[in-house]
C-alpha positions in Angstrom: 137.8 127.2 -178.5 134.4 127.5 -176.9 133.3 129.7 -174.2 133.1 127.3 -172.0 137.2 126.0 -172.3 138.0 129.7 -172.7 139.9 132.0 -169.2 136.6 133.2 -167.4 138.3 136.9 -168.4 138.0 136.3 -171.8 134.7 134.5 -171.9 133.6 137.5 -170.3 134.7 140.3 -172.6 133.9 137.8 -175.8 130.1 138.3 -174.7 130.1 141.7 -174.3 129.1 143.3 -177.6 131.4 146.5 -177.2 134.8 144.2 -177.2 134.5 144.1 -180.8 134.5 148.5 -180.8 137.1 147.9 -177.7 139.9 145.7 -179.7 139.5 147.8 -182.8 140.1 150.7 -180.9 143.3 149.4 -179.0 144.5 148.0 -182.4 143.7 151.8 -183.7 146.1 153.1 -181.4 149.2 151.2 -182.3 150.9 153.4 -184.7 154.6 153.2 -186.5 156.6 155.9 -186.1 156.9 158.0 -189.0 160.5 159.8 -190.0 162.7 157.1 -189.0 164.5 155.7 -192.0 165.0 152.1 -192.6 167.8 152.0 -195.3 170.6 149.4 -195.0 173.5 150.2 -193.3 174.7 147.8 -191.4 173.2 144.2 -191.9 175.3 141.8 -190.1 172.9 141.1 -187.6 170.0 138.9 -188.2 167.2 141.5 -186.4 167.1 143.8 -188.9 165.0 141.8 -190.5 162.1 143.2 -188.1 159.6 145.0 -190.2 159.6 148.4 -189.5 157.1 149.5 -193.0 156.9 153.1 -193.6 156.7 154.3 -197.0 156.8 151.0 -199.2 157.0 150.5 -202.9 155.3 147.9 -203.9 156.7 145.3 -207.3 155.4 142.3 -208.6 155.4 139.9 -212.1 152.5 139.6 -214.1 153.1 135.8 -215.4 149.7 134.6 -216.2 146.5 135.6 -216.2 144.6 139.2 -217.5 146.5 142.7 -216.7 142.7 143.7 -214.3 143.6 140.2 -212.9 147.4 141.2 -212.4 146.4 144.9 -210.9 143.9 143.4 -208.7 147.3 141.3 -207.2 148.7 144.3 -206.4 146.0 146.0 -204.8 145.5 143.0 -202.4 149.2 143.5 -201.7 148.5 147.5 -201.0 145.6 146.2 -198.6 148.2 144.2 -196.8 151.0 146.3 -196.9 148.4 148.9 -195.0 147.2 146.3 -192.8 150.7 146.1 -191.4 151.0 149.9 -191.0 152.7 151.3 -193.8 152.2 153.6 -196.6 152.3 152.8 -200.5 154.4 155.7 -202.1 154.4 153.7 -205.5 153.9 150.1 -207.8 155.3 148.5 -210.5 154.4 145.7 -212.7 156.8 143.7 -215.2 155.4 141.1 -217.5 157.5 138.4 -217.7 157.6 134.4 -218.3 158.9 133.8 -214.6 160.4 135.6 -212.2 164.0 136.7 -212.6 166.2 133.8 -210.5 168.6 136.9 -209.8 167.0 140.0 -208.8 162.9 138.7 -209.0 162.4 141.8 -211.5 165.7 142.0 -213.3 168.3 143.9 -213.2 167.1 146.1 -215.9 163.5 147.1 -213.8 165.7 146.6 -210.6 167.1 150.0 -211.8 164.0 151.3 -212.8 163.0 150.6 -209.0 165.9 152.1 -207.3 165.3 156.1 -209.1 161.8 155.6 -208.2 162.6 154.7 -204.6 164.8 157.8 -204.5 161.9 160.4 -206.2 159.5 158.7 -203.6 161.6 158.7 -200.1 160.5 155.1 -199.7 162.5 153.2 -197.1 161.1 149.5 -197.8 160.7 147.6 -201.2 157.6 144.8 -201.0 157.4 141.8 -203.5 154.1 140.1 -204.7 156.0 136.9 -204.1 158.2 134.7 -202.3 162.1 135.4 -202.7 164.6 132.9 -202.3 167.8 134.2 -200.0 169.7 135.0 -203.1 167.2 137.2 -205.1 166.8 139.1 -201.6 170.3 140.1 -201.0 170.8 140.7 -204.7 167.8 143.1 -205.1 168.9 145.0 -202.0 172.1 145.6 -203.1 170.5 147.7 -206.2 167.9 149.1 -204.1 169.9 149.8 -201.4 166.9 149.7 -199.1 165.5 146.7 -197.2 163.4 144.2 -199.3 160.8 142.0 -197.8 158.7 139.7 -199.9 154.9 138.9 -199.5 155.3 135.8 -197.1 157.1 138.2 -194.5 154.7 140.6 -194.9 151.6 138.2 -194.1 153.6 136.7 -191.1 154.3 140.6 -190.0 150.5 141.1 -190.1 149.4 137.5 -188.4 152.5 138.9 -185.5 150.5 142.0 -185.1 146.8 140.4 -184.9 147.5 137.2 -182.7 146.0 137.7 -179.5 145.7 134.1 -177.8 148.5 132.0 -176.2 148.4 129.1 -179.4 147.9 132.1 -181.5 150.8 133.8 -180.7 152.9 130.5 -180.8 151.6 129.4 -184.2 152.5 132.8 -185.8 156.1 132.8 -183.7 156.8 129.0 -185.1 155.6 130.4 -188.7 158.4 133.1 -188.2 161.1 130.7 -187.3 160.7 128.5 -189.8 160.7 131.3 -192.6 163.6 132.9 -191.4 166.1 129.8 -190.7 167.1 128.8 -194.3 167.3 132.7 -195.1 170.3 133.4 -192.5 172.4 132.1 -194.7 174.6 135.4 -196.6 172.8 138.0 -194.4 176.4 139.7 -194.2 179.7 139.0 -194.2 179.7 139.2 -190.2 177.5 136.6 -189.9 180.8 134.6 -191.0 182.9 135.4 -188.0 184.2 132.8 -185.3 182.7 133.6 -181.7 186.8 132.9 -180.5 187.6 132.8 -177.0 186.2 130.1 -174.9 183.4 129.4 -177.1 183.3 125.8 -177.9 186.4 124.9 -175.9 186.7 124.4 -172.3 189.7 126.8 -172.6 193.3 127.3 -171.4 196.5 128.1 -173.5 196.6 125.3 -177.2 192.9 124.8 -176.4 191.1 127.6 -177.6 189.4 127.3 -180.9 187.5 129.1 -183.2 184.0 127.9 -181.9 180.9 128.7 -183.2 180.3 131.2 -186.3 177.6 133.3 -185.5 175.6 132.6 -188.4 175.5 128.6 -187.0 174.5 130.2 -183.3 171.3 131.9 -184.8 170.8 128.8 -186.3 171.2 126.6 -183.3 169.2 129.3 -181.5 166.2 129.0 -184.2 165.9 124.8 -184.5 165.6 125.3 -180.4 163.0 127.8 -180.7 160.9 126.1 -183.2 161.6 123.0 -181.2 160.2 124.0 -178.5 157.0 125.7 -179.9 156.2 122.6 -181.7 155.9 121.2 -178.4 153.8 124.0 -176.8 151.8 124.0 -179.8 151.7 120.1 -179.8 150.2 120.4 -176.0 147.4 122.9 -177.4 146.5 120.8 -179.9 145.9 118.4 -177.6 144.0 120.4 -175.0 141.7 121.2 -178.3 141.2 117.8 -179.7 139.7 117.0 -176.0 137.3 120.0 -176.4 136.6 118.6 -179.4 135.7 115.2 -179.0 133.4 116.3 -175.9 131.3 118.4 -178.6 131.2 115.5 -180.5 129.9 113.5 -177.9 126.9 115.7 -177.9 124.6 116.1 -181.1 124.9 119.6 -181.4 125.7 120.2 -185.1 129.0 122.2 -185.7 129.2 124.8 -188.5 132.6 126.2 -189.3 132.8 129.7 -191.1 135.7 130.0 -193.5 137.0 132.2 -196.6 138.9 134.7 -198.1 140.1 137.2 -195.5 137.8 140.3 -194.9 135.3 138.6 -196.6 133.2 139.3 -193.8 133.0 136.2 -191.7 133.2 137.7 -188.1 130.3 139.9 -189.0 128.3 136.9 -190.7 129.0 134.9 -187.2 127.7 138.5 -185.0 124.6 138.7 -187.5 123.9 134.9 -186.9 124.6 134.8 -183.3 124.7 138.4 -181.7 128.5 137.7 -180.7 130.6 140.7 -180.2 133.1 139.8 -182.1 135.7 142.2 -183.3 134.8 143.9 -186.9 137.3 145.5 -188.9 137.9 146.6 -192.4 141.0 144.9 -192.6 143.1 141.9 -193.8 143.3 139.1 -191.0 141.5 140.9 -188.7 140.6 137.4 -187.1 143.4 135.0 -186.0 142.0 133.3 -183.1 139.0 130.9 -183.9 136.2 131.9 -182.3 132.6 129.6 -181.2 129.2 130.8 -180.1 126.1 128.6 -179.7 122.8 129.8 -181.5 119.7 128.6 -182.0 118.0 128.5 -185.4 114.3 129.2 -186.0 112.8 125.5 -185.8 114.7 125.5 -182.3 117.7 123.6 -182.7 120.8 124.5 -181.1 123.6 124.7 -183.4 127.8 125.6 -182.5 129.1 128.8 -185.2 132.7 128.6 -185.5 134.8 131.8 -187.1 137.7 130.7 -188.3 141.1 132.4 -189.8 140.9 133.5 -193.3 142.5 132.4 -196.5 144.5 134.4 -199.1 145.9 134.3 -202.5 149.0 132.4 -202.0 148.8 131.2 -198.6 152.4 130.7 -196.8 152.9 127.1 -196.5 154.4 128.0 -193.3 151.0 129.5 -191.7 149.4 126.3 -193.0 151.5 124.1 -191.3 151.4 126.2 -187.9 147.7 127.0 -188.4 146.9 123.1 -189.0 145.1 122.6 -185.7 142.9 125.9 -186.1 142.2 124.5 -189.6 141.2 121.1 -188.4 137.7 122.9 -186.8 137.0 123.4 -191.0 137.2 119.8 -191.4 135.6 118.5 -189.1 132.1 120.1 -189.2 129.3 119.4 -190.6 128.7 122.0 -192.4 130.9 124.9 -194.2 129.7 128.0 -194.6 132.1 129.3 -197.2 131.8 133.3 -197.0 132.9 134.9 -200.5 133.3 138.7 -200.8 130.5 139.8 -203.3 132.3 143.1 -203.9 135.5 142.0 -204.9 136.7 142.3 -208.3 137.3 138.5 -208.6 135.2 136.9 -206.2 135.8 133.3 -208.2 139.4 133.7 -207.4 138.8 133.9 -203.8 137.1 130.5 -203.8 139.8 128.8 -205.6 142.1 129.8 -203.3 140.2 129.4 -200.1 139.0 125.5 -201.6 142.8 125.1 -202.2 144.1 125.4 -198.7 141.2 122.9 -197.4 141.4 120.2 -199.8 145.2 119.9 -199.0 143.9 119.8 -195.0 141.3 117.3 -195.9 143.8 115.0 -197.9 146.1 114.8 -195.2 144.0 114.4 -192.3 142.1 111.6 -194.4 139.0 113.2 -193.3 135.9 113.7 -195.1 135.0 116.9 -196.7 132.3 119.1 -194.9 129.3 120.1 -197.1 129.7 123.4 -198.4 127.4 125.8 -198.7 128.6 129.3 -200.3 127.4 132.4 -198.8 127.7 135.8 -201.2 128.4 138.8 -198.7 128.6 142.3 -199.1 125.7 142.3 -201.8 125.1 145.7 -201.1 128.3 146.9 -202.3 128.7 144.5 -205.1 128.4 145.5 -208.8 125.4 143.8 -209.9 126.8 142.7 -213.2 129.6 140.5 -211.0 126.6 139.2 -208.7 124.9 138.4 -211.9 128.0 136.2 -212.8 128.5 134.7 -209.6 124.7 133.8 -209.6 125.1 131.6 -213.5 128.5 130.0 -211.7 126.9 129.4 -208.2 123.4 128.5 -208.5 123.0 127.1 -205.3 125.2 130.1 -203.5 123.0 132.0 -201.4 123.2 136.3 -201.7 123.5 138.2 -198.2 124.9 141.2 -196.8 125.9 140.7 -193.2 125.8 144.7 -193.0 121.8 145.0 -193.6 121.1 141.7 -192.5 119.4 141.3 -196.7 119.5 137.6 -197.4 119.5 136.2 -194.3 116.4 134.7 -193.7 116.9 132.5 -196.8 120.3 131.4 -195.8 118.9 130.6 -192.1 116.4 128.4 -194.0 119.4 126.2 -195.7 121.1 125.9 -192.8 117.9 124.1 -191.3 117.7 122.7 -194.4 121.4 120.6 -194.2 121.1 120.5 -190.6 117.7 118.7 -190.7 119.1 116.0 -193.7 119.8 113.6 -191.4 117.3 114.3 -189.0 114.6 110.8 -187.7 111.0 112.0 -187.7 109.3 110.3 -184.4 106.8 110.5 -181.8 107.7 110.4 -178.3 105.5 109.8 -175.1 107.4 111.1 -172.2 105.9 110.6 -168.9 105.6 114.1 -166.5 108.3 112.5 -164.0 110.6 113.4 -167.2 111.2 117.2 -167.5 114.6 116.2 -168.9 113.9 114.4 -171.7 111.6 116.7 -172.6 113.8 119.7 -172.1 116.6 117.2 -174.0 114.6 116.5 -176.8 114.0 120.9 -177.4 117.6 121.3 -176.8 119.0 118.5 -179.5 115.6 118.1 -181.9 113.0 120.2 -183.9 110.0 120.1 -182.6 106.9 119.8 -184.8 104.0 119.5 -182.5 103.5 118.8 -178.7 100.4 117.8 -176.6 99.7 116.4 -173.2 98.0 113.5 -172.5 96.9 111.7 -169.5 100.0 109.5 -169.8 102.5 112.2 -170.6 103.7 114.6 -172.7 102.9 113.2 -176.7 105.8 115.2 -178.6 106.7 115.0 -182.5 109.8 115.9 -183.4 113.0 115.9 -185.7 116.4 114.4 -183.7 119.6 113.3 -184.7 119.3 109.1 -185.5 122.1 108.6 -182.6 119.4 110.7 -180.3 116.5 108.8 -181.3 118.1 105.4 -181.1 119.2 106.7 -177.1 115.5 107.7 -176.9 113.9 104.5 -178.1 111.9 103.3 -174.8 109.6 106.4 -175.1 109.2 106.0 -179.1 105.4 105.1 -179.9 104.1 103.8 -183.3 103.1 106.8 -185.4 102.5 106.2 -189.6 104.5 109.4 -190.1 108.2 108.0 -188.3 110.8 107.9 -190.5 113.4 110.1 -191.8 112.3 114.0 -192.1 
């Protein structure tokens, strides 16, 4: 959303530069309650499914790829599984073909799991991986502890870090639609008739069984979701029609996307001096964000921050996230922010590229140019930067912290945002300050002199800009494109 659309509140505290230090602060304060124990006991009801993380082991299967490749898996998971307030106690690998259709890990390792869940006092087991119902309830009924797999764990996280109205609704609908086809077998309660005067109209011979409770939470869930996808449906409305009035100005969009703490919010505060909130942590930016800058030459461009990507995305978020994801598409230029000091900073692209063709191919929309930006060069290893510069030759190397690189990679941005730019010389006479003020709000100017007819400017517009400025065009040998 732009300032402009945003509650005047909000726009408010999004341009002050300490509501960045103020959210991270408030966030900081939420703590879980340590000491209160988690293990199953009775799981008829549906709720306990809440995340309450404390002391987590973490599990996954290493199917493909190198064993650094397979650990640095698991540490992303730790990241997350600290992200959502808990504290890793202990992980396990197992190499295997596939996962286990019984238990994910086997019953063998499942074992293995359960003495190191006792020696460790961990309360909640955490799977690199999604679990169907069955391997769930099979696993915890080793473990004896509650399970959770990595798409709960990422939807826990986007619950905690949602902020706006849409944002809150697109992680709610993301919920709803994980947790309806996993009711089924959460207990042997879940099995009983409601009885009485549920489903009848009642009296003596009339009364029925009624509803189970398993089919009410269901009933319950498809109207929930229902009605979110019509809340959300109404959003996407209200943000197509923000949309399409930026479009009808030539102010060129640029969308910031990538891996998650790659360090896009603090690209967009570099670029733009936005106050936007920094933290250290995994999806620390839900809600898309849009600031206006100007770039050296003196055109006005429109910064968007978008949500980030990760390693197996839940194909839930996507679908909930779609119109957030839509801003991507439709700029005109992506800055694609890759974490330099990552272990496996190709990776990240692949899955971030991933998740945007698949938006691209069903909105039938064009794909943005992409230009890849290299972050955190000042804590990267230089013999992965040295990599990453033979694979991306045309990436440019910055460090939003130090501010190292960014001159060049203002310089490209001018660069795309200039391609398409008409080189022509205008005469506007005095009696039209707007034009003038028009053409340094939407062009580049190159060189500007007054005349005894008016003011003589050179400059770089958009074609739709110079076409609409065509009576004040004068015959110069240098028109043409820039």
């Amino acid at each position: 959303m732009t300032i402009d659309d945003a509650a005047p509140d909000r726009a408010t505290r999004d341009h002050d530069p300490s509501v960045g230090d103020f959210q991270l602060e408030e966030r900081s304060s939420l703590r879980r309650v340590v000491g209160l124990s988690t293990e199953l006991q009775d799981v008829n009801d549906a709720e306990y499914r809440k995340l309450r993380l404390e002391r987590v082991v973490l599990v996954g299967v290493w199917t493909e790829g190198t064993s650094a490749q397979a650990e640095a898996a698991m540490a992303e998971l730790a990241q997350l599984a600290e992200t959502a307030g808990s504290e890793v106690c202990d992980a396990l690998i197992q190499r295997r073909d596939k996962p286990d259709p019984a238990t994910y890990i086997g019953s063998g390792k499942a074992k293995t799991l359960k003495d190191v869940i006792v020696a460790t006092g961990a309360d909640t087991v955490i799977c690199d991986g999604e679990l169907t119902p069955g391997q769930l309830i099979a696993l915890e009924k080793v473990v004896n502890v509650k399970v959770i797999d990595r798409t709960a764990l990422i939807l826990d996280i986007f619950a905690q870090h949602a902020t706006s109205r849409e944002g809150k609704a697109q992680v709610s609908l993301a919920q709803m639609e994980y947790m309806l086809p996993r009711l089924r077998g959460w207990g042997e309660a879940l099995s009983r008739q409601a009885g009485g005067r549920a489903g009848s109209n009642g009296g003596v011979g009339l009364r029925g069984p009624g509803e189970t409770k398993i089919e009410t939470d269901r009933r319950r869930i498809r109207e929930r979701t229902a009605r979110l996808r019509r809340e959300i449906k109404g959003m996407k409305q209200a943000r197509d029609t923000k949309r399409h009035r930026r479009r009808a100005t030539p102010v060129p969009s640029i969308a910031i996307a990538g891996y998650t703490n790659a360090g896009k919010s603090s690209l967009l505060n570099r670029l733009t001096g936005a106050g936007v909130l920094v933290q250290n942590a995994l999806f620390a930016t839900l809600d898309p964000t849009t600031r206006r800058a100007e770039l050296p030459d003196g055109r006005v461009v429109v910064f968007t921050d978008t949500v980030g990507f990760v390693r197996h995305l839940p194909t839930q978020l996507v679908e909930a996230f779609r119109s957030t994801l839509e801003e991507v598409v439709d700029s005109e230029l992506l800055l694609h922010v890759v974490d330099g000091s990552d272990t496996f900073p190709l990776r990240q692209i692949e899955a971030v590229r991933t998740v945007i063709n698949d938006v691209v191919e069903e909105q039938h929309a064009q794909r943005p140019r992409e230009l890849v930006v290299i972050n955190k060069i000042d804590a990267a290893d230089p013999v992965v930067l040295t990599e990453l510069h033979h694979a991306l030759p045309d990436a440019v190397f910055v460090s939003a912290a130090t501010g190292q690189g960014f001159d060049e990679l203002l310089e490209r941005i001018m660069e795309v945002v200039a391609s398409g730019d008409t080189r022509v010389t205008l005469e506007i006479p005095f009696t039209r300050g707007d034009v003038v003020a028009r053409v340094h709000a939407e062009g580049a100017v190159i060189a500007e002199d007054h005349t005894t007819d008016g003011t003589r400017i050179e400059v770089r517009l958009p074609a739709s800009v110079a076409g609409e400025l065509g009576e004040y065009r004068v015959a110069d040998q240098r028109d043409g494109v820039a």
